[in-house]
C-alpha positions as CSV (number, residue, x, y, z in Angstrom):
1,X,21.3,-25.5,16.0
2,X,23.4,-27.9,13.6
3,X,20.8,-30.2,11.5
4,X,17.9,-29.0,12.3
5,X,14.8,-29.4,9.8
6,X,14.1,-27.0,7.2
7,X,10.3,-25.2,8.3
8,X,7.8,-26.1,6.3
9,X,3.8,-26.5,6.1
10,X,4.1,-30.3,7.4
11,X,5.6,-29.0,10.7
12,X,3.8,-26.5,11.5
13,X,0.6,-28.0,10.9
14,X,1.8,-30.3,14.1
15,X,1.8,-27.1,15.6
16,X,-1.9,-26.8,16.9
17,X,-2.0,-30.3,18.6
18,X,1.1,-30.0,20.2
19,X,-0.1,-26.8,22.1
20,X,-3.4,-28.5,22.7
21,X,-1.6,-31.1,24.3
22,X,0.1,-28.8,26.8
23,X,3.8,-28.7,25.1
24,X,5.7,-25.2,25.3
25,X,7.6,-24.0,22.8
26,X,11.2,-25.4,23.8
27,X,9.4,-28.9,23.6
28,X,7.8,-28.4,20.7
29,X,11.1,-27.0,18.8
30,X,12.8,-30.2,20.1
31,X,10.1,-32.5,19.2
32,X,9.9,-30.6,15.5
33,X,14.2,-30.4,15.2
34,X,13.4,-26.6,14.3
35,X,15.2,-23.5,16.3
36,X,13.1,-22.4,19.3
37,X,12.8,-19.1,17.9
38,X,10.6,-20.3,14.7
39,X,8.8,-23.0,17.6
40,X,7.8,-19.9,19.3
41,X,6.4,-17.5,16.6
42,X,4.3,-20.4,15.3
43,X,2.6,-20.9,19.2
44,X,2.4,-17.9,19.6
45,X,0.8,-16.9,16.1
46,X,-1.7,-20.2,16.8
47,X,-2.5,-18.8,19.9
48,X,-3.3,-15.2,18.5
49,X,-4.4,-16.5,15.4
50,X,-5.2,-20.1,15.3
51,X,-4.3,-22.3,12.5
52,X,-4.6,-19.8,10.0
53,X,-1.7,-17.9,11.8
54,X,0.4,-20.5,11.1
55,X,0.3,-20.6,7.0
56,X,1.6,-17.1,4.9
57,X,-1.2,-15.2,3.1
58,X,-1.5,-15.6,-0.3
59,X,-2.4,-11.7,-0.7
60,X,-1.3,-8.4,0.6
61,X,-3.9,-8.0,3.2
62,X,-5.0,-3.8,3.0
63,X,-6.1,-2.5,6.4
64,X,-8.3,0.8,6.1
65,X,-7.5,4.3,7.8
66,X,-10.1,3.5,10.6
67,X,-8.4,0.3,11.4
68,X,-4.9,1.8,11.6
69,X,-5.8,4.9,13.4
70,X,-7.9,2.5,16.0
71,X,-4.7,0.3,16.6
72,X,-2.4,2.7,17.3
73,X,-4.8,4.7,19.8
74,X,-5.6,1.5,21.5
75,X,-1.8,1.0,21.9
76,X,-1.4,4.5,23.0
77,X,-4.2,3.7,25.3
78,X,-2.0,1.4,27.2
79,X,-3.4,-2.1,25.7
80,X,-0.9,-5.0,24.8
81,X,0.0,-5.5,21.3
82,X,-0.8,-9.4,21.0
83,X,-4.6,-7.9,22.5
84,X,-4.6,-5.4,19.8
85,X,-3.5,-7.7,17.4
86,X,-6.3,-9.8,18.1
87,X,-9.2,-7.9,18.2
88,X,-8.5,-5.8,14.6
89,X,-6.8,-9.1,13.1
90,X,-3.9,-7.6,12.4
91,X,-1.1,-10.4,11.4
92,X,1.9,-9.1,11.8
93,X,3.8,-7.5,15.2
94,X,5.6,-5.4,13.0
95,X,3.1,-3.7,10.7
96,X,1.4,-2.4,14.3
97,X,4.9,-1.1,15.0
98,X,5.3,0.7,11.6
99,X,2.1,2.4,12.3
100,X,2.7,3.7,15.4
101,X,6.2,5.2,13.8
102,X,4.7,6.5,11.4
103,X,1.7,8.2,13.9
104,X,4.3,9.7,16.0
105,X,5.9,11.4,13.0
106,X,3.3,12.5,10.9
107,X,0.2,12.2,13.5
108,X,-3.2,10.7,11.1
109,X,-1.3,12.1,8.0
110,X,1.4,8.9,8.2
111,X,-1.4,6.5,8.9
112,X,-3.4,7.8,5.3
113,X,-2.2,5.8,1.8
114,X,0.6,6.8,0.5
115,X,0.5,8.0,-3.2
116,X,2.7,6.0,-5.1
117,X,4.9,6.6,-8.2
118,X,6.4,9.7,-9.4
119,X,4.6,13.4,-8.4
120,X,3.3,14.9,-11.4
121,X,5.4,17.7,-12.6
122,X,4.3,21.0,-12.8
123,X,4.2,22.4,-16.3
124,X,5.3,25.9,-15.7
125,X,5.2,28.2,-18.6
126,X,8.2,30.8,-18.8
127,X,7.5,34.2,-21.0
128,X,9.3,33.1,-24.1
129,X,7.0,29.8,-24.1
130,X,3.8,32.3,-23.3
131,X,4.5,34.5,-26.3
132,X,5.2,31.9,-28.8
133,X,1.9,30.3,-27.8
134,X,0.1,33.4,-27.8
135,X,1.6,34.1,-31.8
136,X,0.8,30.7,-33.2
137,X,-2.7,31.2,-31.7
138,X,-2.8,35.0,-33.6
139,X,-0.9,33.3,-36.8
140,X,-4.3,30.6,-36.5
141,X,-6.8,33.2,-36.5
142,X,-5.8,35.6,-39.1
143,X,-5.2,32.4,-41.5
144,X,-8.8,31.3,-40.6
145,X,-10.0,34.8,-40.6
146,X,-8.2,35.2,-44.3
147,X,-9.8,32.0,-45.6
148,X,-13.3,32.9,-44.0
149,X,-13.1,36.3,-46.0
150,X,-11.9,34.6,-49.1
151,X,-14.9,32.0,-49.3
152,X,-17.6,35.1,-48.3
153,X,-15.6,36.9,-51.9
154,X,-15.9,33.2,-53.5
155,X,-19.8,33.3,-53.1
156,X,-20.0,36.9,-54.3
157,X,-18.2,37.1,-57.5
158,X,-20.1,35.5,-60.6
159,X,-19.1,31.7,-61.8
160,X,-16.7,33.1,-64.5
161,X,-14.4,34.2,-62.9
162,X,-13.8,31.4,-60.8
């Protein structure tokens, strides 16, 4: 659609009383000059939603295990999406589609946080590393063992021959 407005907050906030008014979402997308595809994800993100559907969250919104696992069964279960959306306010069509992927390839496993970053790597210690550990520990002892036995001759022997 050539010349059509740019979306922004000022038009979708006409949004909610052109719905209440009875308009579709063809109508209202003429009325704004936006593409009925935009028209139509704002009515029906009002409807699901209501105004605060309309305007992007600030903040990544975290959803806990129980509400993810609870989703997906519910849609397993045979209930709509836009219901399911509605009733654990879930935002977003596609989030409720990525955890349903990742359900049916990892079962409750893909639906638990991820850990994020690199894994830690194992430090594995090969023979050589083992044995030179083990002689700097013996090389430790028998130079504190030497200077324990030196101070216990230091207390012994008279001041003068210090």
């Amino acid at each position: 659609m050539a010349g059509y407005k740019r979306a922004d907050d000022v038009l979708k906030a006409q949004v909610p009383a052109l719905v209440d008014s009875g308009y579709g979402y063809r109508t209202i997308a003429r009325k704004l000059g936006v593409p009925v595809q935009s028209a139509k994800g704002w009515v029906h993100r009002y409807r699901r939603m209501g105004v605060l559907g309309l305007f992007p969250v600030s903040t990544h919104t975290p959803y806990s295990f129980e509400t993810k696992l609870a989703a997906v069964q519910a849609f397993l279960a045979g209930t709509v999406k836009e219901e399911i959306m509605v009733t654990f306010a879930i935002r977003s069509r596609g989030q409720l589609d990525s955890w349903t992927k990742a359900y049916a390839i990892g079962g409750e496993d893909g639906l638990r946080p991820k850990r994020r970053g690199r894994p830690p790597t194992p430090v594995v210690e090969t023979d050589a590393r083992k044995i030179r550990r083990l002689e700097m520990e013996n090389a430790a002892l028998k130079k504190a063992s030497a200077l324990a036995l030196a101070e216990r001759l230091a207390k012994r022997l008279p001041s003068s021959h210090r």
